[in-house]
VEXNU-35344 format. One record per residue (C-alpha): x, y, z; residue in three letters. Coordinates in Angstrom, 2 decimals. Layout:
N
R        x        y        z  type
R        X        Y        Z   ALA
...
This chain:
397
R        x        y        z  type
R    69.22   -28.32    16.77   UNK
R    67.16   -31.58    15.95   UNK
R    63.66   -32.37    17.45   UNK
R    61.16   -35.12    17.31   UNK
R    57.33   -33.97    17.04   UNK
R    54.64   -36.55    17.98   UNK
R    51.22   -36.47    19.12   UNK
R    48.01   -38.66    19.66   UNK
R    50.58   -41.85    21.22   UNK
R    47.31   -43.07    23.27   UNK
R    49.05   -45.73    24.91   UNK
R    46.50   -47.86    26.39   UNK
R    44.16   -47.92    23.83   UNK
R    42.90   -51.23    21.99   UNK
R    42.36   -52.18    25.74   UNK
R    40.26   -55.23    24.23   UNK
R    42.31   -55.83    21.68   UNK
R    45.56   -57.87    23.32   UNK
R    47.16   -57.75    19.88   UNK
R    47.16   -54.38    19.08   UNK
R    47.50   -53.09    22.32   UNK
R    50.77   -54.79    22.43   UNK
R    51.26   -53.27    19.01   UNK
R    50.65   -49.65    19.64   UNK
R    52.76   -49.63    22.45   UNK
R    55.74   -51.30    20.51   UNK
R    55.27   -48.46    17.87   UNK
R    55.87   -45.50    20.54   UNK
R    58.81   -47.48    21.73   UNK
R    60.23   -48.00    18.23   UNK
R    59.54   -44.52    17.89   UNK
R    61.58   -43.58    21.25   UNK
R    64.72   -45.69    19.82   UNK
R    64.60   -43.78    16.50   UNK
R    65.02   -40.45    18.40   UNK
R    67.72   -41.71    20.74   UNK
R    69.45   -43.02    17.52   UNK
R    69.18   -39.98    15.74   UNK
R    70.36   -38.23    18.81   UNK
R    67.66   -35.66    18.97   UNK
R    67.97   -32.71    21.19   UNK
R    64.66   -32.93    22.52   UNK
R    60.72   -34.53    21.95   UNK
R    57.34   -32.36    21.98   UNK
R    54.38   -34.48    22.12   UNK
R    51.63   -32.49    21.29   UNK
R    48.58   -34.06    23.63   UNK
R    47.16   -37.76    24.56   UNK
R    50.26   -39.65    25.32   UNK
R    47.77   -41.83    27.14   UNK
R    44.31   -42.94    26.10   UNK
R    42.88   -42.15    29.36   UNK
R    44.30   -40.08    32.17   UNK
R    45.03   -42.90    34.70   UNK
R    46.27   -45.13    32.25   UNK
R    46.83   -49.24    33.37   UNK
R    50.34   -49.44    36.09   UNK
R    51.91   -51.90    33.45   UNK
R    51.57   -49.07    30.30   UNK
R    52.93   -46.36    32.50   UNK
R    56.00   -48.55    33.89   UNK
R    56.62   -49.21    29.84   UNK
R    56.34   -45.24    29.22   UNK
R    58.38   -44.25    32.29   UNK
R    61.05   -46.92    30.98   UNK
R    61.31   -45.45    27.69   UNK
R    61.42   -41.92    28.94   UNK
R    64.36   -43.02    31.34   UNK
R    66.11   -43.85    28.46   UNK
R    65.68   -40.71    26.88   UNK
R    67.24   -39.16    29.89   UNK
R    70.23   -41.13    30.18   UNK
R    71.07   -40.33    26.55   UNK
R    70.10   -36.48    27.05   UNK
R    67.09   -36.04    25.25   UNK
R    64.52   -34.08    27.25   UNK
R    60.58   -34.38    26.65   UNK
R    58.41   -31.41    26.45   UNK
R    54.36   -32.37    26.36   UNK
R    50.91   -30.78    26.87   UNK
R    47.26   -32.98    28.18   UNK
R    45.63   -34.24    25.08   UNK
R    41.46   -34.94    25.20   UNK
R    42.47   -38.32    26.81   UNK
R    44.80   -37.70    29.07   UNK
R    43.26   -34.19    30.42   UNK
R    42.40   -34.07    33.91   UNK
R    40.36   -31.55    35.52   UNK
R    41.70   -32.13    38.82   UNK
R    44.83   -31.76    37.53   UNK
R    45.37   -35.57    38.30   UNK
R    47.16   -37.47    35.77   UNK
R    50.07   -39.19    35.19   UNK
R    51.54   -36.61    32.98   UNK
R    52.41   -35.48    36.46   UNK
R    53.56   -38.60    37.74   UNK
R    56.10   -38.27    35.20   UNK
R    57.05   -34.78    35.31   UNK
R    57.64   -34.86    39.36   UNK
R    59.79   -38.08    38.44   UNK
R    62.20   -35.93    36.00   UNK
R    61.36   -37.41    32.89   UNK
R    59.27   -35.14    30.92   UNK
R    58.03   -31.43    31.13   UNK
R    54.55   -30.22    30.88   UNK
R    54.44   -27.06    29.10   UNK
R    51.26   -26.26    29.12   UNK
R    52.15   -22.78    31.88   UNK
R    50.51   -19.41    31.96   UNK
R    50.02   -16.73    33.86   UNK
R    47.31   -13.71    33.97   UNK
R    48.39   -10.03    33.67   UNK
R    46.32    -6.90    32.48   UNK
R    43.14    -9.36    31.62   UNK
R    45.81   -12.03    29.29   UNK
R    46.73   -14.91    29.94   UNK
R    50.35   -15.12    28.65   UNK
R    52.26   -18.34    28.18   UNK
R    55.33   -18.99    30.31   UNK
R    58.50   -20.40    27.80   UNK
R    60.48   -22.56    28.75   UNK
R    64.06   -22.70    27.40   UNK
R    65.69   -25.93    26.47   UNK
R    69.67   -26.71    26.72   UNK
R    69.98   -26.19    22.76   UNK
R    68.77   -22.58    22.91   UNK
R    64.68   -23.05    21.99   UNK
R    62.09   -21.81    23.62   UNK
R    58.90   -23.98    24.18   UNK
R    55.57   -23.71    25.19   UNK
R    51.35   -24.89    24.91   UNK
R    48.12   -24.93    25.83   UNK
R    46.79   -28.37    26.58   UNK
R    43.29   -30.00    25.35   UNK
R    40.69   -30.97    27.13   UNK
R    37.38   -33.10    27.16   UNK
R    35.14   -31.44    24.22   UNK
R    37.72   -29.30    22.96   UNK
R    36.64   -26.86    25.31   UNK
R    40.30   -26.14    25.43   UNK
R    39.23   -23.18    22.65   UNK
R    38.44   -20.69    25.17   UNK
R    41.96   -20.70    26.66   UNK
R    42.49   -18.98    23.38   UNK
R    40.01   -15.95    23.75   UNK
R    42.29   -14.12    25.91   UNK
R    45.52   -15.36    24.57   UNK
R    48.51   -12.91    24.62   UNK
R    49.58   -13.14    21.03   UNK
R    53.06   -11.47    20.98   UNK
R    55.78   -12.66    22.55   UNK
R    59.44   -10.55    22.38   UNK
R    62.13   -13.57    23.79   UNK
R    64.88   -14.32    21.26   UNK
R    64.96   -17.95    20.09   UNK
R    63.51   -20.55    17.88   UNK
R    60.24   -20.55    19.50   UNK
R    57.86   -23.80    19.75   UNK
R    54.01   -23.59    20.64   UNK
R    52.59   -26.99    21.13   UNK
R    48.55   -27.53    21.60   UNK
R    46.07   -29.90    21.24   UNK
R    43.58   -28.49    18.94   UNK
R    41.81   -28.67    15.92   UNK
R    42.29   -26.04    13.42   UNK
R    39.00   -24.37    11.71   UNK
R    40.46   -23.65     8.27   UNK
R    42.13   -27.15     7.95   UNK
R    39.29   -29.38     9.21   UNK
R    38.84   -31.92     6.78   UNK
R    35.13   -32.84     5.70   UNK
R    34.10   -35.55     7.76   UNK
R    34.97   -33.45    10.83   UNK
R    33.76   -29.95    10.14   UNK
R    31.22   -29.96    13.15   UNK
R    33.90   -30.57    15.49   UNK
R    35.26   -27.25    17.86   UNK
R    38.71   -25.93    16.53   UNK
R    40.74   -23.07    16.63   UNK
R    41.41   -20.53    14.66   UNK
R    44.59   -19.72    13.09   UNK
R    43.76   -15.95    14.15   UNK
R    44.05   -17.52    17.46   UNK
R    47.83   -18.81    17.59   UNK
R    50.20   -17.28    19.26   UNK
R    52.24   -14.78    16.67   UNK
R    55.66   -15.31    14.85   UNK
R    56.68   -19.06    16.37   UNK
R    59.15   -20.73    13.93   UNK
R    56.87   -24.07    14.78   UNK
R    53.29   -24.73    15.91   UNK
R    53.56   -28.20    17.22   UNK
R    49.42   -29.33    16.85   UNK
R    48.04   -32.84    17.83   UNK
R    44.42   -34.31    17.94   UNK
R    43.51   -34.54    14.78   UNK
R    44.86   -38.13    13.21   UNK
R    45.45   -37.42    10.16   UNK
R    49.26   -35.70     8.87   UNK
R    48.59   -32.07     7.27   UNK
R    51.49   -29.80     6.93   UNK
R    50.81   -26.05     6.17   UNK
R    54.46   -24.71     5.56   UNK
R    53.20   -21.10     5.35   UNK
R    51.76   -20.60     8.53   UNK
R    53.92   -23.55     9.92   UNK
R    51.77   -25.42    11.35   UNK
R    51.94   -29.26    11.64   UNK
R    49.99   -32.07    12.50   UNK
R    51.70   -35.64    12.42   UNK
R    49.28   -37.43    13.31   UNK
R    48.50   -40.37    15.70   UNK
R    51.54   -42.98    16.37   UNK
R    49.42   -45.77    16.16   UNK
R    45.64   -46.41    14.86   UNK
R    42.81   -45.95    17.31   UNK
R    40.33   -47.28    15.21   UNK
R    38.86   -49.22    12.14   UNK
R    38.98   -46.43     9.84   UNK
R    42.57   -45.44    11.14   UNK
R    43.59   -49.08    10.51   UNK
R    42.57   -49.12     7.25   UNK
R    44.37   -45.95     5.91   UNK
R    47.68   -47.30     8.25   UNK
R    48.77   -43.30     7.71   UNK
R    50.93   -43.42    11.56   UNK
R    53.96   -41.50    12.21   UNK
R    56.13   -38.73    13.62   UNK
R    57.91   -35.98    12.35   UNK
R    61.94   -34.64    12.64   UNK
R    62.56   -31.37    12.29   UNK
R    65.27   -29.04    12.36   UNK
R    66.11   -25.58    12.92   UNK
R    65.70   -24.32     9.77   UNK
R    62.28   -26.40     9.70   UNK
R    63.59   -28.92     7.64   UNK
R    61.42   -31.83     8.03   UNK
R    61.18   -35.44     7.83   UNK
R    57.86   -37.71     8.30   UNK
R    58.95   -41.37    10.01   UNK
R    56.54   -44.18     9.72   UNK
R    55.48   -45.83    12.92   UNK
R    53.94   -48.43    11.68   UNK
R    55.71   -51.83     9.84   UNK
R    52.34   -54.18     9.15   UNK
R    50.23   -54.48     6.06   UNK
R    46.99   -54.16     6.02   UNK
R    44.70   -56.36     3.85   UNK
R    40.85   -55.89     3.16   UNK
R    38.50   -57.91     2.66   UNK
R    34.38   -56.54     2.06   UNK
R    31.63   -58.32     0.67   UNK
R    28.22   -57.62     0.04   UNK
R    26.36   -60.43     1.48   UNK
R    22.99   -59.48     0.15   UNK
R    21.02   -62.47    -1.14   UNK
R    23.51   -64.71     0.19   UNK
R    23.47   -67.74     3.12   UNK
R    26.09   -68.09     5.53   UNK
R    27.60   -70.91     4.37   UNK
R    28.10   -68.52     0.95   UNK
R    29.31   -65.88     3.29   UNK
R    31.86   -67.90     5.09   UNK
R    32.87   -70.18     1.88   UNK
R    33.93   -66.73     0.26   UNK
R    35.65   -65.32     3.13   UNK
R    37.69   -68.47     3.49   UNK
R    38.55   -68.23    -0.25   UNK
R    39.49   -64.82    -0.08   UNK
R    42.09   -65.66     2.66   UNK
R    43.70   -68.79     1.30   UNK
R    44.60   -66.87    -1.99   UNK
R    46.21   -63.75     0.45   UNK
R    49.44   -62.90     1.48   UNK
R    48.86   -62.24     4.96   UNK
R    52.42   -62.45     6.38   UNK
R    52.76   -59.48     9.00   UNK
R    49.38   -57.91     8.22   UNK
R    46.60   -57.29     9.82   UNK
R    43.29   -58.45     8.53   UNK
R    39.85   -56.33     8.34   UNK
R    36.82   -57.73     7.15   UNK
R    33.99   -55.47     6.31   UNK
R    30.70   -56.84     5.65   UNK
R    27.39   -55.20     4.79   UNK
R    23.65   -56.15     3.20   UNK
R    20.94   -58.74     4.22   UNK
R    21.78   -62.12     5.07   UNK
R    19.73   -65.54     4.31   UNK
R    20.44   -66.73     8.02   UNK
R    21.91   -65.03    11.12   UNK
R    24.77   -63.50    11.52   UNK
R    24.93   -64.82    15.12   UNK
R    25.43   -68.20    12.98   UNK
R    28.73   -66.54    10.54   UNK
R    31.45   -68.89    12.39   UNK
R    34.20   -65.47    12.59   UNK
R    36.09   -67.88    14.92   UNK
R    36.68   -70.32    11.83   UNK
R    37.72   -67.16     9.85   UNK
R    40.28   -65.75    12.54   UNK
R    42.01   -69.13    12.65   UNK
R    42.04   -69.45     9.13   UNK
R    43.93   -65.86     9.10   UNK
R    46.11   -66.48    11.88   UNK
R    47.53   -69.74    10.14   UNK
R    48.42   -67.76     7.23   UNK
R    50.59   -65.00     9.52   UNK
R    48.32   -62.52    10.06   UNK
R    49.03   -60.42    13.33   UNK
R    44.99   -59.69    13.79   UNK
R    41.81   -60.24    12.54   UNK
R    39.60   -56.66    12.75   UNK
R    35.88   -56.21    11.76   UNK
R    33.38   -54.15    10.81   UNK
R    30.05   -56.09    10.43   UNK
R    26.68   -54.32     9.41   UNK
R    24.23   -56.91     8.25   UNK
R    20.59   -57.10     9.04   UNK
R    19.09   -60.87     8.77   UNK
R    15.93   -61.43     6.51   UNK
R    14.95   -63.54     9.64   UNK
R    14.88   -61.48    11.80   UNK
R    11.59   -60.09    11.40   UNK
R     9.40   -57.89    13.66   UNK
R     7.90   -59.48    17.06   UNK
R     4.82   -59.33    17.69   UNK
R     4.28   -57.48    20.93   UNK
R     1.13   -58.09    23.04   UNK
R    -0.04   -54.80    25.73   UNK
R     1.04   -54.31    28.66   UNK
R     4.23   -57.13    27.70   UNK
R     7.21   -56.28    30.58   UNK
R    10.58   -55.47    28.87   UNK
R    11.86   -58.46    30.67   UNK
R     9.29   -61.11    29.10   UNK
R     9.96   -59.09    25.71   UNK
R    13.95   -59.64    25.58   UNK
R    12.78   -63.40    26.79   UNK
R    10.88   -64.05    23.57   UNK
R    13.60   -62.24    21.55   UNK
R    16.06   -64.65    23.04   UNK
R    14.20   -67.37    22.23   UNK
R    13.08   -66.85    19.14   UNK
R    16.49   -65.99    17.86   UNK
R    19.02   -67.94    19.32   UNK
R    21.76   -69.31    16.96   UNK
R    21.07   -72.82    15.19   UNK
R    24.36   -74.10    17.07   UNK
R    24.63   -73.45    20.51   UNK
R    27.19   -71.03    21.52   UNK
R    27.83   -72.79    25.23   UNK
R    27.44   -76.44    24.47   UNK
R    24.28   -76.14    26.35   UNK
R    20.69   -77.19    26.37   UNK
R    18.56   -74.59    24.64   UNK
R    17.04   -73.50    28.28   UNK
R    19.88   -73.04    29.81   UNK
R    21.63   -71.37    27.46   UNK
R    18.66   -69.05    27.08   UNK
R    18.78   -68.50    30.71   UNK
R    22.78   -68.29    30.54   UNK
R    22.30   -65.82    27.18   UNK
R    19.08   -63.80    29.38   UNK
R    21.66   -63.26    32.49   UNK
R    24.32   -61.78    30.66   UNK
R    22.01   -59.53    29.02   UNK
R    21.03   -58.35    32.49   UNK
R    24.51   -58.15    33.71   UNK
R    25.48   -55.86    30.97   UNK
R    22.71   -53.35    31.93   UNK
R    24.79   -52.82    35.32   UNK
R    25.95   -49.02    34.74   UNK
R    28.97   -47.03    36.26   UNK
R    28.24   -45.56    39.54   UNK
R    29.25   -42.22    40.33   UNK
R    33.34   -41.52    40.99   UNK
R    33.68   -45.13    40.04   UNK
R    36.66   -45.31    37.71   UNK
R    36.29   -46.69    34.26   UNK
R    38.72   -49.44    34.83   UNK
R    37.51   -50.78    37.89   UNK
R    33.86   -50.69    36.89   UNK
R    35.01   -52.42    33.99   UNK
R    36.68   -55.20    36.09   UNK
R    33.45   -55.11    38.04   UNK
R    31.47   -56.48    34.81   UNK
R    34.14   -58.86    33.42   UNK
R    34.17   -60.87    37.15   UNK
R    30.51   -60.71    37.38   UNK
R    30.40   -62.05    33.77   UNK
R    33.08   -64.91    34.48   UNK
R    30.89   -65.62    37.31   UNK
R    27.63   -66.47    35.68   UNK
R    30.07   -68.14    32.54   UNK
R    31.54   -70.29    35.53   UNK
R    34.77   -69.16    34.27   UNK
């Protein structure tokens, strides 16, 4: 018996990002193919296949197309929610795909004598699977209090959740809610774990984390640390990259320097780079002589893209020795306030190829349009469309 452990796919995410959305979707699909090639016996994915629960029609139609695959070539798919995906209703299209026959949520329980007691399920090759999903907040942790911990059914047993784990949380996430390892069920051969993105392997108490598929963030870009794991029956293990880019870094310090210094070292940077089939990440930090409203990043990404780079990323926190404070007269409205601001700091080129009044106007409207919040039961995607064709609307786009 061979199995495939992944967790933390988030299909969907980099929703802004074209590029790497396209990216993080091609890694789960690579990912797919390597299992079908290595004719696996089954997948667990261990929480957040999708970034949100009602993930975009064209990423589901690319998940439900891989998992199709899998079922031709007999290998079966056993998942619990993740964070993302979770649904208090229950609505999600984890269960779009399970009443299709393409995967199998096995995050089941029942109650008896004041537990709650998983339900296994048994796959073809003999193993016997089962979870408890995550949810918003990791509030998932009290499905855990009354957890029956011993379980009697013969087989190589799999317990797949979504949880943090208290003794393994690394440093820049002790605050968050986690389990226990007093918690777990007792005596599984394999504790199948997802949410946190990082790989940790604790071969004692056999508990795994593989981390996320794809990066879902700067930070995550950076370290490029994506992948899956294949495991055996004797718990035999190997870790398979997801991942096939390079990442290169740029920072700088711009303190003390203009933004013609800022961009002429940038552009030097990147000319002496190998940026074939990498992505590129800028991080930039200090004061800046000038704005960085005036930094021309466009420039920059060209100059990258020319030289084969798949993306530009960045992380940008500068503060501007020009910007300094305003001068605020009583009783000043908010609205005449963010009107002076606008006016006072408005880049040295125009952004619109407009006159300086109308672009303030142009600049003042947008502002208001992004105020606009997300009404109650309005869906994240659609009030999100809501904004971009307002926006395209005063751009005249």
């Amino acid at each position: 018996m061979r199995f495939a452990h992944m967790s933390d796919v988030h299909l969907g995410v980099w929703s802004n990002h074209p590029e790497l959305k396209e990216l993080s979707v091609q890694a789960f699909e690579q990912a797919i193919d390597r299992c079908i090639a290595e004719q696996l016996d089954f997948i667990v994915i261990a929480g957040d296949l999708f970034d949100t629960s009602l993930p975009p029609i064209d990423i589901l139609k690319r998940a439900a197309a891989k998992f199709r695959q899998c079922k031709e070539a007999g290998l079966r798919i056993y998942a619990v929610p993740g964070s993302h995906d979770f649904s208090p209703t229950g609505k999600t299209m984890l269960g779009v795909l399970e009443e299709s026959g393409l995967m199998t949520n096995v995050a089941r329980s029942e109650e008896a004598d004041g537990k709650t007691r998983l339900i296994m399920h048994r796959d073809k090759s003999g193993a016997l699977i089962c979870g408890i999903g995550g949810k918003k907040g990791a509030l998932e942790d009290s499905d855990f209090e009354n957890l029956e911990r011993e379980y009697d059914e013969k087989g190589f047993k799999i317990f797949i959740f979504h949880s943090a784990i208290s003794e393994y949380r690394p440093p820049h996430l002790k605050d968050m809610r986690a389990v226990s390892l007093q918690k777990l069920p007792l005596d599984f051969d394999y504790y199948a774990a997802g949410h946190i993105h990082m790989k940790h392997i604790d071969e004692e108490s056999r508990v795994f984390f593989p981390g996320s598929v794809f990066p879902c963030d700067f930070d995550e870009l950076e370290k490029n640390q994506c992948g899956f794991y294949i495991v055996d029956e004797k718990v035999n293990y190997e870790w398979i990259r997801t991942t096939s880019f390079g990442i290169v870094m740029i920072k700088l310090s711009v303190d003390g320097m203009s933004v013609s210094d800022v961009e002429e070292h940038i552009l030097g940077k990147i000319e002496k780079e190998n940026l074939e089939n990498s992505i590129l990440m800028l991080k930039l930090e200090g004061v800046l002589n000038g704005k960085q409203s005036d930094i021309n990043f466009k420039a920059v990404s060209n100059k990258a893209l020319e030289k084969g780079a798949i993306s530009v990323k960045r992380s940008v926190h500068i503060t501007s020795n020009e910007l300094g404070g305003i001068a605020v007269k009583p009783n000043t409205s908010i609205e005449l306030l963010e009107k002076e601001v606008v006016k006072d700091h408005k880049p040295q080129k125009s952004l619109f190829q407009l006159p300086p009044d109308k672009e303030e106007k142009l600049v003042f409207d947008l502002m208001n349009l992004f105020k606009d919040e997300k009404q109650e039961d309005e869906a994240t995607y659609v009030f999100e469309e809501r904004v971009r064709q307002n926006a395209k609307k005063v751009l005249g786009i």
